[in-house]
C-alpha positions in Angstrom: 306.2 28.4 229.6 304.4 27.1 226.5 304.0 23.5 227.9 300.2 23.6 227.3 300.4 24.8 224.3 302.6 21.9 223.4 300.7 19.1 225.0 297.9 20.4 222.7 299.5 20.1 219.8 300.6 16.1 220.9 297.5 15.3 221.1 297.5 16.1 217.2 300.8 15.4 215.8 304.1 14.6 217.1 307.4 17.0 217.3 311.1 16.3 216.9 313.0 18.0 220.0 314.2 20.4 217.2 310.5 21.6 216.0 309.7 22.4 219.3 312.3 24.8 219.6 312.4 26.0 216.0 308.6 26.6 216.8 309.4 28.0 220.2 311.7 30.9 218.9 308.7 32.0 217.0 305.9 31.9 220.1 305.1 35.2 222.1 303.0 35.5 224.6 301.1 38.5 226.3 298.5 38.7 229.0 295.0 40.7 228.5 293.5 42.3 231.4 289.8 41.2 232.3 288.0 43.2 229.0 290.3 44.2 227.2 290.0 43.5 223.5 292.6 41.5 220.9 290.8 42.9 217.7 288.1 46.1 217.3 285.6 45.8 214.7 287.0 46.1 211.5 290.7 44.7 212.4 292.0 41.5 210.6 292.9 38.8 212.6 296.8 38.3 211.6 297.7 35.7 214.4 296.8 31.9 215.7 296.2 32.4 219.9 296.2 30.1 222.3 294.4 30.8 225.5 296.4 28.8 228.9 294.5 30.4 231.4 291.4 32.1 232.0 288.4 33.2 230.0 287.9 33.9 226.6 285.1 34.7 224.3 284.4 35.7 220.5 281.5 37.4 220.1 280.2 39.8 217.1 277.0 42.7 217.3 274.4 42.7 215.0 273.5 46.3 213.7 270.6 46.5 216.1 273.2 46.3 218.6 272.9 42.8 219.6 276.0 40.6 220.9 276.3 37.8 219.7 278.7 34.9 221.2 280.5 32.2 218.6 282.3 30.5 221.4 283.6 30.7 224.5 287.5 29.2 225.7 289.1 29.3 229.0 293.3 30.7 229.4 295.4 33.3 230.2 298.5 33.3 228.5 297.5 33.7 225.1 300.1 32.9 222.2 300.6 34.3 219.2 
């Protein structure tokens, strides 16, 4: 399930066998249907995602009511 996620990270550093699952029993994953929000305004950010599938953005408004967009990922199973 995670097998993206863990190519990723080889491209980085390299895992033991037993990091990956130590690391593996503390990975959940949830879907997001199309516009539907991780955080509101206001809410801390207390996880690390990783997006498998899909589309992804993070954007901010400005107090005229401008959005603004930081970046822009593709995934679907996001990790947390």
């Amino acid at each position: 399930m995670y097998e993206l996620f863990f190519e990723n990270l080889d491209k980085h550093i390299k895992l033991e066998n037993s990091e990956i699952l130590q690391i593996t029993s503390k990975l959940r994953s949830s879907k997001l249907k199309k516009n539907e929000s991780l955080l509101k305004a206001g809410e801390v950010c207390k996880h690390i995602y990783f997006v498998n599938k899909g589309c992804f953005s993070l954007f901010y408004h400005t107090e005229a009511g401008e959005e603004h967009n930081i970046i822009f990922l593709s995934g679907e199973l996001v990790v947390r």
